[in-house]
PDB file of N, CA, C and O in Angstrom:
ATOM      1  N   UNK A   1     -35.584 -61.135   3.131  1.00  0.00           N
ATOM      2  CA  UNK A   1     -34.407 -61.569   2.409  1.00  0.00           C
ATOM      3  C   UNK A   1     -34.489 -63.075   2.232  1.00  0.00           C
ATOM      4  O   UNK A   1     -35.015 -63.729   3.133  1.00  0.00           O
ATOM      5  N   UNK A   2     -33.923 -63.801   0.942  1.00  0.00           N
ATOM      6  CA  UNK A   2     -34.184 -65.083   1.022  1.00  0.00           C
ATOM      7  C   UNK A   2     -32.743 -65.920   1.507  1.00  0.00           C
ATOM      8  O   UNK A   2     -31.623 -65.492   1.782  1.00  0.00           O
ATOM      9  N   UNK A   3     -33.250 -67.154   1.481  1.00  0.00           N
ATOM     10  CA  UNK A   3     -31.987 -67.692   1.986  1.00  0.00           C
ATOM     11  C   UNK A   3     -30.759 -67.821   1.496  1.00  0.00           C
ATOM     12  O   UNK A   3     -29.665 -67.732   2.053  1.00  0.00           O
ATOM     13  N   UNK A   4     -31.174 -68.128  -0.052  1.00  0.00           N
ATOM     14  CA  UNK A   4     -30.159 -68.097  -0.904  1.00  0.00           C
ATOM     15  C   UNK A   4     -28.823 -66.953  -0.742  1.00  0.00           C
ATOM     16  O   UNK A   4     -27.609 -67.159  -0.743  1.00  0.00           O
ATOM     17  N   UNK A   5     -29.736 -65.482  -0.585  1.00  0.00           N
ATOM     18  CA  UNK A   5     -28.759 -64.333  -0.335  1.00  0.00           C
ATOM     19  C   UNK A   5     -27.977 -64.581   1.121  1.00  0.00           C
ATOM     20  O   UNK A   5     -26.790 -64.446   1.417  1.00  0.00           O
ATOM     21  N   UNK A   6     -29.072 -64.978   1.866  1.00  0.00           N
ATOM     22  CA  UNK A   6     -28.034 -64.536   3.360  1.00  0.00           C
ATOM     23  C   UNK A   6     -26.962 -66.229   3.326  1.00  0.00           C
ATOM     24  O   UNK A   6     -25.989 -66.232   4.079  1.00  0.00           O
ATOM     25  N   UNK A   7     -27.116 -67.005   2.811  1.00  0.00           N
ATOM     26  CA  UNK A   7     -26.401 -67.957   2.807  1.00  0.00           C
ATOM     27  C   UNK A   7     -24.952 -67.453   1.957  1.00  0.00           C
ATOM     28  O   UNK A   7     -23.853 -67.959   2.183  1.00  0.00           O
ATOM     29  N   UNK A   8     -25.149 -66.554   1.122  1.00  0.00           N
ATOM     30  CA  UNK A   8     -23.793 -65.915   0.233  1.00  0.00           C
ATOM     31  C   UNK A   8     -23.553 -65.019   0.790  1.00  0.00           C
ATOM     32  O   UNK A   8     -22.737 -64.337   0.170  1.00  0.00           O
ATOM     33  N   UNK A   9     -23.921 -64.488   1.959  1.00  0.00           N
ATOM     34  CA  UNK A   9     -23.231 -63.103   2.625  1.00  0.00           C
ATOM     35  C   UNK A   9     -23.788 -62.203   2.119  1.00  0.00           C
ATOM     36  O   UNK A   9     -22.993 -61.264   2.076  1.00  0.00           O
ATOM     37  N   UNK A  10     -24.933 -61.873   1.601  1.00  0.00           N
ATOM     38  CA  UNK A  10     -25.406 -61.142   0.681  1.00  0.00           C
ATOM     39  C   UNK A  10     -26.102 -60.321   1.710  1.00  0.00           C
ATOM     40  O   UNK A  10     -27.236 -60.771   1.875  1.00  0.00           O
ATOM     41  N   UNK A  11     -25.795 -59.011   2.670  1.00  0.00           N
ATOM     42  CA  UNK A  11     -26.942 -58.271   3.263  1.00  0.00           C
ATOM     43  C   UNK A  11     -26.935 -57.012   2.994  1.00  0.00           C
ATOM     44  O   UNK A  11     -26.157 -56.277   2.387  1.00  0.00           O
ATOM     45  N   UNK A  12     -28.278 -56.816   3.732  1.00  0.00           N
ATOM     46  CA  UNK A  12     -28.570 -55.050   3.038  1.00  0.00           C
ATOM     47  C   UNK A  12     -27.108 -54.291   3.282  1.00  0.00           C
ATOM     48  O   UNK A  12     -26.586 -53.584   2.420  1.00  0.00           O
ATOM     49  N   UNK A  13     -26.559 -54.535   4.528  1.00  0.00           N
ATOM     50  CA  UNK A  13     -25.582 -53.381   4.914  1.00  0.00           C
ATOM     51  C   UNK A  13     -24.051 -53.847   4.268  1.00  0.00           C
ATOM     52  O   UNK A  13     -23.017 -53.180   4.248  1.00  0.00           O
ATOM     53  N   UNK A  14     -24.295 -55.250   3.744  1.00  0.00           N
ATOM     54  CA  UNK A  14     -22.982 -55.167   3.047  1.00  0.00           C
ATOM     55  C   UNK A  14     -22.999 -54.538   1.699  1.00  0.00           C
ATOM     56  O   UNK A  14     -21.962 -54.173   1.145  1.00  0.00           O
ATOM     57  N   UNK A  15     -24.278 -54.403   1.131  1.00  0.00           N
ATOM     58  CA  UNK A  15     -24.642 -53.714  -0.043  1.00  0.00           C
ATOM     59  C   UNK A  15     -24.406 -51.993  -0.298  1.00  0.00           C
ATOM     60  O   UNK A  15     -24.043 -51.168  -1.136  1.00  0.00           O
ATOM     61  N   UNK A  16     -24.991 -52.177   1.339  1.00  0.00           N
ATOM     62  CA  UNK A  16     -25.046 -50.707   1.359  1.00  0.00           C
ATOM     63  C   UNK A  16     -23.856 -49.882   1.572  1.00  0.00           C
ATOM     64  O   UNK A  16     -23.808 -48.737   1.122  1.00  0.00           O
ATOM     65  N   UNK A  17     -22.356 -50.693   2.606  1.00  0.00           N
ATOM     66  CA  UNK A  17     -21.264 -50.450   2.362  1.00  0.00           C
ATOM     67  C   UNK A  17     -20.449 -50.268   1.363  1.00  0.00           C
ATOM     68  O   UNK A  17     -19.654 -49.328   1.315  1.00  0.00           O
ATOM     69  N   UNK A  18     -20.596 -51.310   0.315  1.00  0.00           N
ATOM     70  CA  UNK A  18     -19.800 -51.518  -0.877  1.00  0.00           C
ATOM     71  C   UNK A  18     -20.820 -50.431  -2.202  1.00  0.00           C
ATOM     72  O   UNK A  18     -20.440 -50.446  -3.373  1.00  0.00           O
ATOM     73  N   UNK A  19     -21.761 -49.788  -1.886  1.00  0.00           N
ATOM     74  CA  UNK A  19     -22.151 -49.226  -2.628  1.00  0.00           C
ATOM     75  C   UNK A  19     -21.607 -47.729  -2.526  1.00  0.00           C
ATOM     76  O   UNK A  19     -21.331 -46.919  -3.411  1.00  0.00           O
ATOM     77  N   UNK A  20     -21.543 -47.634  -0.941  1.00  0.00           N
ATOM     78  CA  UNK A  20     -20.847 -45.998  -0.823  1.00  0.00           C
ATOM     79  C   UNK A  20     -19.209 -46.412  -0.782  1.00  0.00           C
ATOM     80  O   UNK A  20     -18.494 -45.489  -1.171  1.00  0.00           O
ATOM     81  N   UNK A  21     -18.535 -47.560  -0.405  1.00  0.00           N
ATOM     82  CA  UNK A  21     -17.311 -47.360  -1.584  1.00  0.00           C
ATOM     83  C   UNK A  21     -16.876 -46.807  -2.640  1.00  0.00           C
ATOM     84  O   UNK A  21     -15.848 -46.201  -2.942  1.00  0.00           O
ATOM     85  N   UNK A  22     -18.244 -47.243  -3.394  1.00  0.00           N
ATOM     86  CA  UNK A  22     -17.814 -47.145  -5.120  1.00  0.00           C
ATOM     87  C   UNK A  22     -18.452 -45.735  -5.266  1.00  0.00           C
ATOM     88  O   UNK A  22     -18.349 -45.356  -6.433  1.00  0.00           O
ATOM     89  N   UNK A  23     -19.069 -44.846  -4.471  1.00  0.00           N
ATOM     90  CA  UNK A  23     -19.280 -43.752  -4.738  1.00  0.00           C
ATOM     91  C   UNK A  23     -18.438 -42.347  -4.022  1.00  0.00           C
ATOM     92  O   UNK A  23     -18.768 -41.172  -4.185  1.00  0.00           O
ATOM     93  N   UNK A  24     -17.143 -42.916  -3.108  1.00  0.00           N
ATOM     94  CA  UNK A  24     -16.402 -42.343  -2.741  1.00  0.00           C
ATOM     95  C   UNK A  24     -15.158 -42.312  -3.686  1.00  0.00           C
ATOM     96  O   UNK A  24     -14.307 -41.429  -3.795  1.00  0.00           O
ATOM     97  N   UNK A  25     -15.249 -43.246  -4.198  1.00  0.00           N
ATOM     98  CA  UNK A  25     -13.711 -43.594  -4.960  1.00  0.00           C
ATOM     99  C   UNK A  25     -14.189 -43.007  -6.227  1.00  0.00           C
ATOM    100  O   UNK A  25     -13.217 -42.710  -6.921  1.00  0.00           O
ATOM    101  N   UNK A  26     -15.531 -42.670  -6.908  1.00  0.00           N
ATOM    102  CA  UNK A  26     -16.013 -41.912  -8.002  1.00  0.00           C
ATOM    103  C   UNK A  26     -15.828 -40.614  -7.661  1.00  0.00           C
ATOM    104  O   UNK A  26     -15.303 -39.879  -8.497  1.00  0.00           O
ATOM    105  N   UNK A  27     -16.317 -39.949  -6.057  1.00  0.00           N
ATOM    106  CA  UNK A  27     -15.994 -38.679  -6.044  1.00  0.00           C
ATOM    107  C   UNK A  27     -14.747 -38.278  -5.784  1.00  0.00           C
ATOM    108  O   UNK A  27     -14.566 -37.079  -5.576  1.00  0.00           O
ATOM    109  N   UNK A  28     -13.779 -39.080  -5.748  1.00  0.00           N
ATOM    110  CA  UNK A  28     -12.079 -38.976  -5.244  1.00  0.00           C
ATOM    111  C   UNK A  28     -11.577 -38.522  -6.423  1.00  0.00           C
ATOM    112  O   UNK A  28     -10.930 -37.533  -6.767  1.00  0.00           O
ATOM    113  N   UNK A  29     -12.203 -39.845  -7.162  1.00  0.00           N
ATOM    114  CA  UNK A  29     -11.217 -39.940  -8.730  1.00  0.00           C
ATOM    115  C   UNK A  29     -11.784 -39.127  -9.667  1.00  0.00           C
ATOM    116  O   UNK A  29     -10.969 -38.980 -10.578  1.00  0.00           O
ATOM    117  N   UNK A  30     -12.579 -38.655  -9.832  1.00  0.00           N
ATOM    118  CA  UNK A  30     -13.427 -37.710 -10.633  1.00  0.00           C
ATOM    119  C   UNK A  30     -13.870 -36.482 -10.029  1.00  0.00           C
ATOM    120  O   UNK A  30     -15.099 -36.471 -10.107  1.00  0.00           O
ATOM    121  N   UNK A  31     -13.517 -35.618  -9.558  1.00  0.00           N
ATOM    122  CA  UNK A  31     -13.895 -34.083  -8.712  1.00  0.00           C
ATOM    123  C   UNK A  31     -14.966 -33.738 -10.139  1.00  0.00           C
ATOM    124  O   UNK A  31     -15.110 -34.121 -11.300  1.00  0.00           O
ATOM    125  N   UNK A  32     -15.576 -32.748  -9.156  1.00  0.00           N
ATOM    126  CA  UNK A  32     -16.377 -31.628 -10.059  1.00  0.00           C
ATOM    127  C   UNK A  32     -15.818 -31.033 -10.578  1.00  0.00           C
ATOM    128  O   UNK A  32     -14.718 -30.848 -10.057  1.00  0.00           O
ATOM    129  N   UNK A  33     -16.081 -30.230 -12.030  1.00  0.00           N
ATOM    130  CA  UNK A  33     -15.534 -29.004 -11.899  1.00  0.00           C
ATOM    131  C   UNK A  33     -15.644 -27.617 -10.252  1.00  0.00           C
ATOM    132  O   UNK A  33     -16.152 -27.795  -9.145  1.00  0.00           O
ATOM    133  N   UNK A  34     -15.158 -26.767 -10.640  1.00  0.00           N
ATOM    134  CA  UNK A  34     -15.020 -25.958  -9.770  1.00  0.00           C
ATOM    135  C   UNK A  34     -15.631 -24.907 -10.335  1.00  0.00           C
ATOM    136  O   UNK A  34     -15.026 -24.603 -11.362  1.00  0.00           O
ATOM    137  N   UNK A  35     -16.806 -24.025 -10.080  1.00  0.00           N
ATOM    138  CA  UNK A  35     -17.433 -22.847 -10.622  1.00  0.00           C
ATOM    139  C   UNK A  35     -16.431 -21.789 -11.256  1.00  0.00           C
ATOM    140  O   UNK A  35     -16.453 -21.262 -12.369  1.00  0.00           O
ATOM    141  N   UNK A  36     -15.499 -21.636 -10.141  1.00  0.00           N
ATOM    142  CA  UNK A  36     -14.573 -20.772 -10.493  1.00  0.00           C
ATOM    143  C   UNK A  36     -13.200 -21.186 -11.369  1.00  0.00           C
ATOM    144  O   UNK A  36     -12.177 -20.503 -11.320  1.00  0.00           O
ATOM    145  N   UNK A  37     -13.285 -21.993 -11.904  1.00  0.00           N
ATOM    146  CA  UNK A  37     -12.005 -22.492 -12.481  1.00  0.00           C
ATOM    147  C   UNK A  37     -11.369 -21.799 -13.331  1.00  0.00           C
ATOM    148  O   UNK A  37     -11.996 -21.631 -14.377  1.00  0.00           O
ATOM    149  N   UNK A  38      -9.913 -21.120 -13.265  1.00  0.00           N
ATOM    150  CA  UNK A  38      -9.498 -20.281 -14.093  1.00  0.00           C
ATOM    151  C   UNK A  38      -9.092 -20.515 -15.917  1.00  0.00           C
ATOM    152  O   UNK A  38      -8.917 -19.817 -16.917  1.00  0.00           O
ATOM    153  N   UNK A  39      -9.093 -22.243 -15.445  1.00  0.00           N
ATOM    154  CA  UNK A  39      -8.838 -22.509 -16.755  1.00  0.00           C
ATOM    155  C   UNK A  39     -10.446 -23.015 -17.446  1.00  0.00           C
ATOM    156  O   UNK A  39     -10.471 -23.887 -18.314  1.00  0.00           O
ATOM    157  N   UNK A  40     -11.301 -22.576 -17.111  1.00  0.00           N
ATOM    158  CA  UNK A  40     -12.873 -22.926 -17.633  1.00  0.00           C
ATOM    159  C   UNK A  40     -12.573 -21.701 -19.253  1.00  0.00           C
ATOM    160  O   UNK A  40     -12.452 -22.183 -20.379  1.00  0.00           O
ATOM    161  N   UNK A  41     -12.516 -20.315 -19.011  1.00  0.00           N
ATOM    162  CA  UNK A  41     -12.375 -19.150 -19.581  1.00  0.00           C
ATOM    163  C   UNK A  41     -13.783 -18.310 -19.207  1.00  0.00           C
ATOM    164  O   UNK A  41     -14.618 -18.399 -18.307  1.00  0.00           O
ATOM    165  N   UNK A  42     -13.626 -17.573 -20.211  1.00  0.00           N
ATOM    166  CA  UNK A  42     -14.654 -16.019 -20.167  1.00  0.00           C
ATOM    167  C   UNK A  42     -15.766 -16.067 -21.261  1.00  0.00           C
ATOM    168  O   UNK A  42     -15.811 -15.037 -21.933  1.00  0.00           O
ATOM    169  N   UNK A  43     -16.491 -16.838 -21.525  1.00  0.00           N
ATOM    170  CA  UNK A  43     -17.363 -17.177 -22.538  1.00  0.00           C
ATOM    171  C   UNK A  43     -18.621 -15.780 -22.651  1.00  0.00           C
ATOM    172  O   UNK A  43     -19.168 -15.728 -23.753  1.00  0.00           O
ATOM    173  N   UNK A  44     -18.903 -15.121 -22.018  1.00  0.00           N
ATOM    174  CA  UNK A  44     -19.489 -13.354 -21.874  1.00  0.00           C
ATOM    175  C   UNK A  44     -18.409 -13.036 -22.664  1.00  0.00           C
ATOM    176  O   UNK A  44     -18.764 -12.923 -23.838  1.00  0.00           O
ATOM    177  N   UNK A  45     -17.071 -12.818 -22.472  1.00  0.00           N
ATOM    178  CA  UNK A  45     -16.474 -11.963 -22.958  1.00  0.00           C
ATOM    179  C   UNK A  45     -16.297 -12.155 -24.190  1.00  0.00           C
ATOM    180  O   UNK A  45     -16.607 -11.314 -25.033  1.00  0.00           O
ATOM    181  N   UNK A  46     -15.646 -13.566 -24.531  1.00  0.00           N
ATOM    182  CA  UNK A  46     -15.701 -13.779 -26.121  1.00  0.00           C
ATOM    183  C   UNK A  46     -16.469 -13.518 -26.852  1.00  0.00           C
ATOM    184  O   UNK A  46     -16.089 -13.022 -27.912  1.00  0.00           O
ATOM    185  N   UNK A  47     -18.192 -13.776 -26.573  1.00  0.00           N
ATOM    186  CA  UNK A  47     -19.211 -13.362 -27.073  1.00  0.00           C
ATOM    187  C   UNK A  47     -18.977 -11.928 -27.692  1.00  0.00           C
ATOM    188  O   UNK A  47     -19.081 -11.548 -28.858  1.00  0.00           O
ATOM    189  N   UNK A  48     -18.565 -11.127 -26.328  1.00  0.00           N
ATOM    190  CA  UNK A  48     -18.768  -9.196 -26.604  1.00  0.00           C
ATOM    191  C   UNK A  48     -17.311  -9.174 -27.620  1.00  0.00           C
ATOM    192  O   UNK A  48     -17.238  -8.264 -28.446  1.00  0.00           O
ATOM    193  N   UNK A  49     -16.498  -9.896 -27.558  1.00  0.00           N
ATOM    194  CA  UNK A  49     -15.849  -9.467 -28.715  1.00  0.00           C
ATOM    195  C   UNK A  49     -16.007  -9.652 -29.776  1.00  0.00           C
ATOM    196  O   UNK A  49     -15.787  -8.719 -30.549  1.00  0.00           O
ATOM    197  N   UNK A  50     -16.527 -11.126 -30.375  1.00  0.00           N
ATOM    198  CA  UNK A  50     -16.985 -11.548 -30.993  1.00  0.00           C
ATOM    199  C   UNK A  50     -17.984 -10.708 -32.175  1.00  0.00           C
ATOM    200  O   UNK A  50     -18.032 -10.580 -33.398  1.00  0.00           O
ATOM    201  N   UNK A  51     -18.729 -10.240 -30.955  1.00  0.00           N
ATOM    202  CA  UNK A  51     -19.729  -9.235 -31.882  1.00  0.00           C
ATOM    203  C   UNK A  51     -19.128  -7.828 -32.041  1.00  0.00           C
ATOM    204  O   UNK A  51     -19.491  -7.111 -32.974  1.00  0.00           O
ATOM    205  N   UNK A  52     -18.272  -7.451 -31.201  1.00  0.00           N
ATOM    206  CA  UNK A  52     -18.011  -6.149 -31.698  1.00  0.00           C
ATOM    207  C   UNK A  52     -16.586  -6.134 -32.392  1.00  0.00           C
ATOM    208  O   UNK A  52     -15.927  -5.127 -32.650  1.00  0.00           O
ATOM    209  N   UNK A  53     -16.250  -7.432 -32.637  1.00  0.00           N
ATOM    210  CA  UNK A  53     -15.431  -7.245 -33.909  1.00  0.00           C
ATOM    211  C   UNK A  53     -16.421  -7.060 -35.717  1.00  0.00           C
ATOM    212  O   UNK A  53     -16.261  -6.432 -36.764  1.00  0.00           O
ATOM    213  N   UNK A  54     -17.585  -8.221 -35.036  1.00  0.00           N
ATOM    214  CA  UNK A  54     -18.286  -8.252 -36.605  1.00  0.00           C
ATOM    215  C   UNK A  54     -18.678  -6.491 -36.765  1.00  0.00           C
ATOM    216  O   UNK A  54     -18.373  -5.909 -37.805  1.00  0.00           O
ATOM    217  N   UNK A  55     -19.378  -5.752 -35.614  1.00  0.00           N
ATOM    218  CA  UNK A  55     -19.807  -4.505 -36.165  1.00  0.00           C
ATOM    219  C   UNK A  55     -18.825  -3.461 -36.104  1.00  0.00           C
ATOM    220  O   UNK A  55     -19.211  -2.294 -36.188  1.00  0.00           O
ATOM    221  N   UNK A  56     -17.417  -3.767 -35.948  1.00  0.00           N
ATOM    222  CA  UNK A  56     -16.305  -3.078 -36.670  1.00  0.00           C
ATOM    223  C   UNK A  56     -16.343  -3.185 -37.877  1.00  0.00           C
ATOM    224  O   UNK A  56     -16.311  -2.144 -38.532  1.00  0.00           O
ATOM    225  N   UNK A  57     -16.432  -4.575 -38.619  1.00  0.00           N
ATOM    226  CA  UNK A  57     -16.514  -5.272 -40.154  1.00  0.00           C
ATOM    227  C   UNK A  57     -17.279  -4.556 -40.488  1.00  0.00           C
ATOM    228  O   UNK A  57     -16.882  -3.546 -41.069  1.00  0.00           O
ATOM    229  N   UNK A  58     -18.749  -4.755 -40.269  1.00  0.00           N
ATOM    230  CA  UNK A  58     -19.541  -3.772 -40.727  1.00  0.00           C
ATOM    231  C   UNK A  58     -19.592  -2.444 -41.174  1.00  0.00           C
ATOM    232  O   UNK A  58     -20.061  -2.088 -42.255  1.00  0.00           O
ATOM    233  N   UNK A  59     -19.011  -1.593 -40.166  1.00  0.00           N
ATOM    234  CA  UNK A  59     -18.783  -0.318 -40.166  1.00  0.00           C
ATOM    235  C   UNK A  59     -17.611  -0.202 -40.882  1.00  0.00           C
ATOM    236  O   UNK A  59     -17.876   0.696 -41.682  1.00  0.00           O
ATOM    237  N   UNK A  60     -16.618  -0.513 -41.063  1.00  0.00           N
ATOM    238  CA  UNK A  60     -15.441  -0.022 -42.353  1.00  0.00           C
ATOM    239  C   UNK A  60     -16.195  -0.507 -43.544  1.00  0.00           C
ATOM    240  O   UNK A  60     -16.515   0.330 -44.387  1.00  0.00           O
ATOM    241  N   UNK A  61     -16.576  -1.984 -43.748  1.00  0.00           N
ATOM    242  CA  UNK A  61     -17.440  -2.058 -44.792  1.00  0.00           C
ATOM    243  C   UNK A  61     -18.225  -1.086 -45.548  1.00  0.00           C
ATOM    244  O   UNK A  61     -18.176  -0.918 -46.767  1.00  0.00           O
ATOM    245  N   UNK A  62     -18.865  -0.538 -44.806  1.00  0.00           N
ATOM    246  CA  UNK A  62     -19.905   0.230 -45.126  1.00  0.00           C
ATOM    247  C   UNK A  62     -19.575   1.321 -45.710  1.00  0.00           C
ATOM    248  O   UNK A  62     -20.020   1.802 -46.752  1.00  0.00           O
ATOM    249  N   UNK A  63     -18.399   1.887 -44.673  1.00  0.00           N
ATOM    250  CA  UNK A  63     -17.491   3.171 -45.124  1.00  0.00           C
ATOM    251  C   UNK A  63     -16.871   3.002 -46.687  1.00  0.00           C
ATOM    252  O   UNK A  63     -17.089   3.660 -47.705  1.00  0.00           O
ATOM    253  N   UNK A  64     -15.731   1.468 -46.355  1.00  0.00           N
ATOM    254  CA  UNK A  64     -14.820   1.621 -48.181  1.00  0.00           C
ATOM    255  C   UNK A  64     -15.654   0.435 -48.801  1.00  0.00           C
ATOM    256  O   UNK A  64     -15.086  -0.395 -49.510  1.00  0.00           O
ATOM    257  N   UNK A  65     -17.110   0.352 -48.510  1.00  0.00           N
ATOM    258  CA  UNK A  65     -17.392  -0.566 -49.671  1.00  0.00           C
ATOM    259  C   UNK A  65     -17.168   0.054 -51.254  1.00  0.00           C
ATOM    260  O   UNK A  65     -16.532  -0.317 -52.240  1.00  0.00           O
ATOM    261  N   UNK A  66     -18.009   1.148 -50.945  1.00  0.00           N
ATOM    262  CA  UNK A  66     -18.149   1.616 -52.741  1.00  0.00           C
ATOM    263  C   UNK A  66     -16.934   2.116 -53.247  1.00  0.00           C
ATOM    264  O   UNK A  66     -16.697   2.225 -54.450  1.00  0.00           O
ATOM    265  N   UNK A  67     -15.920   2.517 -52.050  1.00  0.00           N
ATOM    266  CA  UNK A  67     -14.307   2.625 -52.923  1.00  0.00           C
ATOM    267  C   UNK A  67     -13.630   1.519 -53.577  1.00  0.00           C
ATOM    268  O   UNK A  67     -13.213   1.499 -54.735  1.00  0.00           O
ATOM    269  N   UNK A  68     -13.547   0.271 -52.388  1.00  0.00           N
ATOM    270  CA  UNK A  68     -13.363  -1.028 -52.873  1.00  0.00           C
ATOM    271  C   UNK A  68     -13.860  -1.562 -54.066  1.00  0.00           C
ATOM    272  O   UNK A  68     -13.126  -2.353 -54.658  1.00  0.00           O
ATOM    273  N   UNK A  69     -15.071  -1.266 -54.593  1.00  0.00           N
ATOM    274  CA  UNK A  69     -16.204  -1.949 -56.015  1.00  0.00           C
ATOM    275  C   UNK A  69     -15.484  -1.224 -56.564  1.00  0.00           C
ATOM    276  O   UNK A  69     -14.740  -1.899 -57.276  1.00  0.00           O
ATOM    277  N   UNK A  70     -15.176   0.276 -56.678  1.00  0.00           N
ATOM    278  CA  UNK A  70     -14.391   1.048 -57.756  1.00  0.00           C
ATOM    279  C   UNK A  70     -13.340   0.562 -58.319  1.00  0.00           C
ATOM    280  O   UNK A  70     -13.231   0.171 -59.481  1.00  0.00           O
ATOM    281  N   UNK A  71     -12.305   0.591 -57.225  1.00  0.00           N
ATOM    282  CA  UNK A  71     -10.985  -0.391 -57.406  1.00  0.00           C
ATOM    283  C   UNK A  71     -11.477  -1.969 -58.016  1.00  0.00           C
ATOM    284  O   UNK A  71     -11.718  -1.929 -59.222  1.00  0.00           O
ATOM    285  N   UNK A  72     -11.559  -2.584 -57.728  1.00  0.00           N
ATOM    286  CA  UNK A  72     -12.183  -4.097 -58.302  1.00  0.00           C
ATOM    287  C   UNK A  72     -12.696  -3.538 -59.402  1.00  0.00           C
ATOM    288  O   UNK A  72     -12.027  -3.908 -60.367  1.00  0.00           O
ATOM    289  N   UNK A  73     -13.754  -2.667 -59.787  1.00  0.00           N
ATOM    290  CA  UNK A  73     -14.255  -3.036 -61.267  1.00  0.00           C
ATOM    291  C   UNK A  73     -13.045  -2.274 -62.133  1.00  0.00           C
ATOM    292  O   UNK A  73     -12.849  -2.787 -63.235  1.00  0.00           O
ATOM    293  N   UNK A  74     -12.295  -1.249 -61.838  1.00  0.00           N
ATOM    294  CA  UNK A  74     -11.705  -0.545 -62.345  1.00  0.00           C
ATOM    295  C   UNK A  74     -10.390  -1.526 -62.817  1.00  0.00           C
ATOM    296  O   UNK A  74      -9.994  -1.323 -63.965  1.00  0.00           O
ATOM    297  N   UNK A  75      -9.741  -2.488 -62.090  1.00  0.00           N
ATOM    298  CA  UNK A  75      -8.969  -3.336 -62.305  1.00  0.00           C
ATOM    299  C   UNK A  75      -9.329  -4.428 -63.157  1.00  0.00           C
ATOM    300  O   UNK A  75      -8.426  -4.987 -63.780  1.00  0.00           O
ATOM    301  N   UNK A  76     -10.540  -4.825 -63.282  1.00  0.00           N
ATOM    302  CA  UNK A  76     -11.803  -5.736 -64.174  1.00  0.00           C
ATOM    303  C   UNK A  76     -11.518  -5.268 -65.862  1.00  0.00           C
ATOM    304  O   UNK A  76     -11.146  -5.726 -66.942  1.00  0.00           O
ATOM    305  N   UNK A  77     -11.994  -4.007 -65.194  1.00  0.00           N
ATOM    306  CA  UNK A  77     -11.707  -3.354 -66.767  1.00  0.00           C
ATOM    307  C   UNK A  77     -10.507  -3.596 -67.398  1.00  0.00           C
ATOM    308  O   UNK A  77     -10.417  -4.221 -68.455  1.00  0.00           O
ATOM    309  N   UNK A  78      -9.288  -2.974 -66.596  1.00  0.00           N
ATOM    310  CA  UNK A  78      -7.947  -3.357 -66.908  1.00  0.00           C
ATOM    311  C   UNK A  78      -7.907  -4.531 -67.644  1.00  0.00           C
ATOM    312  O   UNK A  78      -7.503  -4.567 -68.806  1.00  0.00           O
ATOM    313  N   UNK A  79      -8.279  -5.428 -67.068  1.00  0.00           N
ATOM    314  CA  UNK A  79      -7.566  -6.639 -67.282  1.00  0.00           C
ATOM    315  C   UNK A  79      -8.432  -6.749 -68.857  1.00  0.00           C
ATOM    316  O   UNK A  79      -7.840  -6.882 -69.928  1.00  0.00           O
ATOM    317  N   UNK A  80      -9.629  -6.680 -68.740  1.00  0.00           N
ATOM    318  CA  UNK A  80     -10.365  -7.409 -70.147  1.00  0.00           C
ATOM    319  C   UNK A  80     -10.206  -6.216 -70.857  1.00  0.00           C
ATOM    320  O   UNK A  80     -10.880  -6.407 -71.870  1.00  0.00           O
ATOM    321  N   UNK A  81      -9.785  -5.253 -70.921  1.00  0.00           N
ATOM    322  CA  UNK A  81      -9.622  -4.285 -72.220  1.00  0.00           C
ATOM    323  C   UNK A  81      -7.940  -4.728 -73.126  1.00  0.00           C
ATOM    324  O   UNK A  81      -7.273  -4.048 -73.906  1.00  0.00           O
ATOM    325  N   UNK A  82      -7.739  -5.992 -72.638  1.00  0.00           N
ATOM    326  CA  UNK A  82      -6.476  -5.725 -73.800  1.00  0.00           C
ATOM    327  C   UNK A  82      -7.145  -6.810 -74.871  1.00  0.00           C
ATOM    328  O   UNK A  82      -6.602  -7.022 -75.955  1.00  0.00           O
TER     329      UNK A  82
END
């Protein structure tokens, strides 16, 4: 250590004190999350709904698509035949 430091009070263990200060008062004031946190949510689950809403879409789709095109062109017609 040079003189300069130990002449300012400057030592390893005051360093080393004031360093785990500032890392107690970080883990005080800032917690982790918590694995289990109820307000995190269900991100699996949204997913599975997610998708099994789209292959609901799908599946009625599929069912009244070609009724739906009927209706739509049939109303198409309507309109441009006057």
């Amino acid at each position: 250590m040079s003189s300069k430091s130990a002449a300012l009070g400057i030592t390893f263990p005051s360093v080393a004190r004031n360093y785990y200060r500032v890392a107690m008062i970080k883990k005080r004031d800032f917690p982790r999350r918590v694995v289990h946190d109820p307000e995190r949510g269900d991100v699996p689950g949204w997913v599975l709904i997610t998708l099994m809403t789209a292959g609901l879409v799908v599946v009625i789709w599929s069912a009244a698509g070609p009724a739906l095109s009927g209706v739509f062109e049939q109303a198409i017609t309507r309109v441009t035949g006057f």
